[in-house]
LUMFIGU-724094 format. One record per residue (C-alpha): residue number from 0; residue in three letters; chain; x, z, y. Coordinates in Angstrom, 2 decimals. Each point is the difference from the previous one (the first is absolute). Layout:
% LUMFIGU-724094
+------+------+-------+---------+---------+---------+
! resi ! resn ! chain !      xx !      zz !      yy !
+------+------+-------+---------+---------+---------+
!  NUM !  Ala !     A !       X !       Z !       Y !
...
+------+------+-------+---------+---------+---------+
This chain:
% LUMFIGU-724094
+------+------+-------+---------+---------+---------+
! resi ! resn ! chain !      xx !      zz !      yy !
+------+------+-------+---------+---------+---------+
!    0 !  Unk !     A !    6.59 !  -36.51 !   18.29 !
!    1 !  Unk !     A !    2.43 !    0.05 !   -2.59 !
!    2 !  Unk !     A !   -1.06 !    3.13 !   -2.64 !
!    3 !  Unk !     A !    3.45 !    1.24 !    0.01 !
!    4 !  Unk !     A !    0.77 !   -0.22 !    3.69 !
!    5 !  Unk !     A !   -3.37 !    1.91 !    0.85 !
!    6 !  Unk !     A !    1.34 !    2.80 !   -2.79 !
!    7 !  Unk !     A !    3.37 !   -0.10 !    2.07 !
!    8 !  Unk !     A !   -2.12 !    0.21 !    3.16 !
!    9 !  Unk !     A !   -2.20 !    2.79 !   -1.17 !
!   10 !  Unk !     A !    3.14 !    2.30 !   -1.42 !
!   11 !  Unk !     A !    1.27 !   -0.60 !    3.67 !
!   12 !  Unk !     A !   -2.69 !    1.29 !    2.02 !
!   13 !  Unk !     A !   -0.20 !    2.95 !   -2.65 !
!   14 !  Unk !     A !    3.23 !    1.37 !    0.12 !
!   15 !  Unk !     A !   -0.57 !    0.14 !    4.16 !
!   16 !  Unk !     A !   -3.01 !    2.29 !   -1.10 !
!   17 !  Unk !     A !    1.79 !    3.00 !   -0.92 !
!   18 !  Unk !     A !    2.60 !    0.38 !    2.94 !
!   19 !  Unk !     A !   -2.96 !   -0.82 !    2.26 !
!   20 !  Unk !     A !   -2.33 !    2.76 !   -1.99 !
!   21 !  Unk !     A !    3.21 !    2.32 !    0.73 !
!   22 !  Unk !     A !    0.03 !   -0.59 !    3.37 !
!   23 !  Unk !     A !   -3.17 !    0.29 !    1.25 !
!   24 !  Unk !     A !   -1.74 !    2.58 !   -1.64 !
!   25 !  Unk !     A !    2.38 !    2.07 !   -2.67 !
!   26 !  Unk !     A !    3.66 !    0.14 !    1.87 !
!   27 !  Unk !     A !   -0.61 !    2.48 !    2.76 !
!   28 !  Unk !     A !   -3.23 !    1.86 !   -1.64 !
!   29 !  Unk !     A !    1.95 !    1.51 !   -3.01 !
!   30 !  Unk !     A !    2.19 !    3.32 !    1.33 !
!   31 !  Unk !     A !    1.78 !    1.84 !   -3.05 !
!   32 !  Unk !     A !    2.98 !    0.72 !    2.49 !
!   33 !  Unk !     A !   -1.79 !    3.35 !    0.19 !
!   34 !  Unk !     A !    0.20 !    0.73 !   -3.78 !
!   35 !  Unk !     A !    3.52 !   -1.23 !    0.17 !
!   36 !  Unk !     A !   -1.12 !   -2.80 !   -1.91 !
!   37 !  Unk !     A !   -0.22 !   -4.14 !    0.26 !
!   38 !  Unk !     A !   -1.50 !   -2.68 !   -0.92 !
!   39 !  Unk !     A !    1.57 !   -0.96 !   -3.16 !
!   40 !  Unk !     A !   -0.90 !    3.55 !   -0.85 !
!   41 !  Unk !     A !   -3.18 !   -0.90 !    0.00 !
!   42 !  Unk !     A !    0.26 !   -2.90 !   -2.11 !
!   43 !  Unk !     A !    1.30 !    2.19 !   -2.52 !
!   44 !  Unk !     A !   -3.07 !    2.14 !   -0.27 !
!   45 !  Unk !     A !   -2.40 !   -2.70 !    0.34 !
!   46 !  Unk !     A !    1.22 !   -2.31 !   -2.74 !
!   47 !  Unk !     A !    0.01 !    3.87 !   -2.29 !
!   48 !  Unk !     A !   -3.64 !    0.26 !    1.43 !
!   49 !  Unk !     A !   -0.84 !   -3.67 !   -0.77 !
!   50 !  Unk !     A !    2.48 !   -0.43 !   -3.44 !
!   51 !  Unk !     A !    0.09 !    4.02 !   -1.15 !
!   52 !  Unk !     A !    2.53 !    1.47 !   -1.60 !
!   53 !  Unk !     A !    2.87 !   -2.37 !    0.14 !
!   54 !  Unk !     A !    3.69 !   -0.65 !   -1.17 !
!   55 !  Unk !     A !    2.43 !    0.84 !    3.20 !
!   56 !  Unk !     A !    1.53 !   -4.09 !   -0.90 !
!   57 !  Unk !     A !   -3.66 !   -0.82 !   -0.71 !
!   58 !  Unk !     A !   -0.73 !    0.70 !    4.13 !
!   59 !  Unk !     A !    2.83 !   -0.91 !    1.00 !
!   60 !  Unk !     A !   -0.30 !   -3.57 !   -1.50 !
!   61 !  Unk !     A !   -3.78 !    0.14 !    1.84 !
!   62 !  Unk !     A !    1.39 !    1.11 !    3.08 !
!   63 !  Unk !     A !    3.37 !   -2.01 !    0.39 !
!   64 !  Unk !     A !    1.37 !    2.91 !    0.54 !
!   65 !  Unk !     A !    3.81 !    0.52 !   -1.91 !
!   66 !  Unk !     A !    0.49 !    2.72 !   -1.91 !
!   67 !  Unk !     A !    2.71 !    1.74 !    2.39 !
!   68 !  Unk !     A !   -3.06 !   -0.23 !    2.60 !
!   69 !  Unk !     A !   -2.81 !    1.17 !   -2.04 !
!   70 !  Unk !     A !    2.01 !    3.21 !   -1.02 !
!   71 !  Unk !     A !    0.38 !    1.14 !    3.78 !
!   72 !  Unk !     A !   -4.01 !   -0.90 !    0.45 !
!   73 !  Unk !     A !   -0.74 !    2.14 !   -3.03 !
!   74 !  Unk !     A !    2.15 !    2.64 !    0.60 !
!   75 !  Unk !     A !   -1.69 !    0.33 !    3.27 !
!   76 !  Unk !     A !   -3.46 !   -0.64 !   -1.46 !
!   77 !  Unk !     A !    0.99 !    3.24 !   -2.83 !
!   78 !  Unk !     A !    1.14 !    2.37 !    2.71 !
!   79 !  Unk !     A !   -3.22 !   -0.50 !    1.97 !
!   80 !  Unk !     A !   -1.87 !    0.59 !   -3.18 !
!   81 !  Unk !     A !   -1.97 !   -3.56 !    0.21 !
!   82 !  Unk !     A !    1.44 !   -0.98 !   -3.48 !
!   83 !  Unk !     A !    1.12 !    1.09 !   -3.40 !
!   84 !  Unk !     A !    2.52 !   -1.13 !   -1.97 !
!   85 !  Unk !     A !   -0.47 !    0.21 !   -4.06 !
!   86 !  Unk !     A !    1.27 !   -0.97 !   -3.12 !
!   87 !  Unk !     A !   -1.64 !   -2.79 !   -1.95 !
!   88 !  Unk !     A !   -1.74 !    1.06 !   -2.78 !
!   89 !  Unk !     A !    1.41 !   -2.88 !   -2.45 !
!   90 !  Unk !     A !    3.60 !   -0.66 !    1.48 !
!   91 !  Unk !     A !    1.62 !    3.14 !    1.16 !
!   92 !  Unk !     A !    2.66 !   -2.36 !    2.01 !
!   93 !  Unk !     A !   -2.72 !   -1.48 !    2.42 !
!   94 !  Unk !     A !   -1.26 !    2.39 !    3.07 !
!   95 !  Unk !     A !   -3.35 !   -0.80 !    1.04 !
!   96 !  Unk !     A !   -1.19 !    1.26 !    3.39 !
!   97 !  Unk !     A !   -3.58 !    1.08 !    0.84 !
!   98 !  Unk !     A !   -2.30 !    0.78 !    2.91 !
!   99 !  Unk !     A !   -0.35 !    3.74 !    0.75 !
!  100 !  Unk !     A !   -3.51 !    1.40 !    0.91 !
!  101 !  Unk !     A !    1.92 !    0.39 !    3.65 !
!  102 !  Unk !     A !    1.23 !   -3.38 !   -0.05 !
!  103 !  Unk !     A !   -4.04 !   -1.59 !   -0.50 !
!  104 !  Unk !     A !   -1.36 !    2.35 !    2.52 !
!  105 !  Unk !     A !    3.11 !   -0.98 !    2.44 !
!  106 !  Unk !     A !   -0.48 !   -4.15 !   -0.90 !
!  107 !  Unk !     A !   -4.14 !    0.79 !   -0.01 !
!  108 !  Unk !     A !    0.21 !    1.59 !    4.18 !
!  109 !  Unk !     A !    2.77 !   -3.23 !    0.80 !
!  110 !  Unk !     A !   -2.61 !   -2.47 !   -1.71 !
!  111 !  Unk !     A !   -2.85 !    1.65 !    2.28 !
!  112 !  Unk !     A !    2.02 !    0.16 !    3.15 !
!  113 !  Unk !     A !    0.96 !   -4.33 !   -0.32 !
!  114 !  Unk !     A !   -3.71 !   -0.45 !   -1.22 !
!  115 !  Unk !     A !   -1.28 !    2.01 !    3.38 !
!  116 !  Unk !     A !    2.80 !   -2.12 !    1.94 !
!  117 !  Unk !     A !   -1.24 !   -3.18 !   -1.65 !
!  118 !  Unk !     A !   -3.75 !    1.06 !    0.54 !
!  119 !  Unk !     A !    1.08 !    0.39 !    4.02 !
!  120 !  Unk !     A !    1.92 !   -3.45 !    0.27 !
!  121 !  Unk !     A !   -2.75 !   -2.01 !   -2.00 !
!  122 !  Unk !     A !   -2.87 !    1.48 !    2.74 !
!  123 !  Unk !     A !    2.07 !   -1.77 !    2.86 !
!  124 !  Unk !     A !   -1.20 !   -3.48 !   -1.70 !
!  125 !  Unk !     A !   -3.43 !   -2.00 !    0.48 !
!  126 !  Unk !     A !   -2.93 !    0.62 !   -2.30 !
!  127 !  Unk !     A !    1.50 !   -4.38 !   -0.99 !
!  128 !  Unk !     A !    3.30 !    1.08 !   -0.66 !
!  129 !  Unk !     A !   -1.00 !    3.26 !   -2.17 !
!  130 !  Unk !     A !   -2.20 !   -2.78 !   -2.28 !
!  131 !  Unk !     A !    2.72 !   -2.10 !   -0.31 !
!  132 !  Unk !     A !    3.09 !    2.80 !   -0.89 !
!  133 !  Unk !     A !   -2.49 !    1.64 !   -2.74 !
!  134 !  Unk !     A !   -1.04 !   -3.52 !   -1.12 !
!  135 !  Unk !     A !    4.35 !   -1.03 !   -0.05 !
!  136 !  Unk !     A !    1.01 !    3.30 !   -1.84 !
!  137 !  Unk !     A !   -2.82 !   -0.31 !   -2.61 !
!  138 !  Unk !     A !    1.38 !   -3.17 !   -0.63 !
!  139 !  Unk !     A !    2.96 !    0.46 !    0.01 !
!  140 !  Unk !     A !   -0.21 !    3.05 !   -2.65 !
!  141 !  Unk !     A !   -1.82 !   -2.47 !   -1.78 !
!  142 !  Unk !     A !    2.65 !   -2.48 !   -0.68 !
!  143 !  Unk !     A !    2.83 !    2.72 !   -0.40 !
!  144 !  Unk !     A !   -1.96 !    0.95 !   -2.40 !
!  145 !  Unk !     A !   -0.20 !   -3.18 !   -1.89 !
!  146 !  Unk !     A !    3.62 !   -0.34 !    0.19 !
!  147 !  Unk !     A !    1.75 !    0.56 !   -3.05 !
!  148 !  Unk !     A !    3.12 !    2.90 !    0.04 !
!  149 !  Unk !     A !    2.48 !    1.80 !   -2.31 !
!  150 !  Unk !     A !   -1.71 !    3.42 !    1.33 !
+------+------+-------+---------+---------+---------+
């Protein structure tokens, strides 16, 4: 098979990953509607956890998430306490914004409760299929890896 077609084929098939990832085991198994919160939300914090302390246009670029938008998710995020915002210490004109101690501990318990939910879902397959999925996502990681990126 053509080199270029397979890429085409492979870029394909990965992009159906992600809604089907959603679907069947994040989607439904994620509830911040009791913190008043969502899911973009929870992007926020996680890309703080993953990146640190960040430029508000810095996450926003991450996130696709316009500026207009990402003010309402931080204001939120600042009332409930889950993250700072603070001056940067070179350029007083860009606001960085920054997980609070509340904000990991709140992200740490929604990272355990999916990981518990994933744990439950993964038992319902064969002792096969469990081989296979940890053999697939070490591979995977493997080659995302290798792939090169402005990050």
């Amino acid at each position: 098979m053509n080199n270029n077609k397979n890429l085409k084929l492979i870029a394909k098939d990965f992009l159906t990953i992600v809604p089907l990832f959603q679907k069947k085991l994040v989607k439904r198994n994620c509830n911040f509607s009791q913190d008043n919160l969502n899911h973009s939300h929870f992007q926020v914090m996680a890309t703080l956890k993953f990146y640190g302390k960040q430029p508000i246009s810095e996450v926003s670029k991450r996130l696709f998430i316009s500026m207009p938008n990402m003010t309402k998710l931080l204001n939120k995020l600042i009332e409930k306490e889950m993250v700072v915002r603070l001056p940067d210490d070179k350029d007083r004109r860009i606001i960085n914004i920054e997980l609070t101690p509340k904000g990991e501990k709140y992200l740490d318990e929604k990272y355990n409760e999916v990981l518990d939910t994933l744990t439950s879902k993964f038992s319902t397959l064969s002792e096969d299929q469990i081989d296979k999925l940890a053999l697939s996502i070490h591979n995977l990681k493997e080659v995302l890896t290798a792939i090169s990126s402005e990050d």
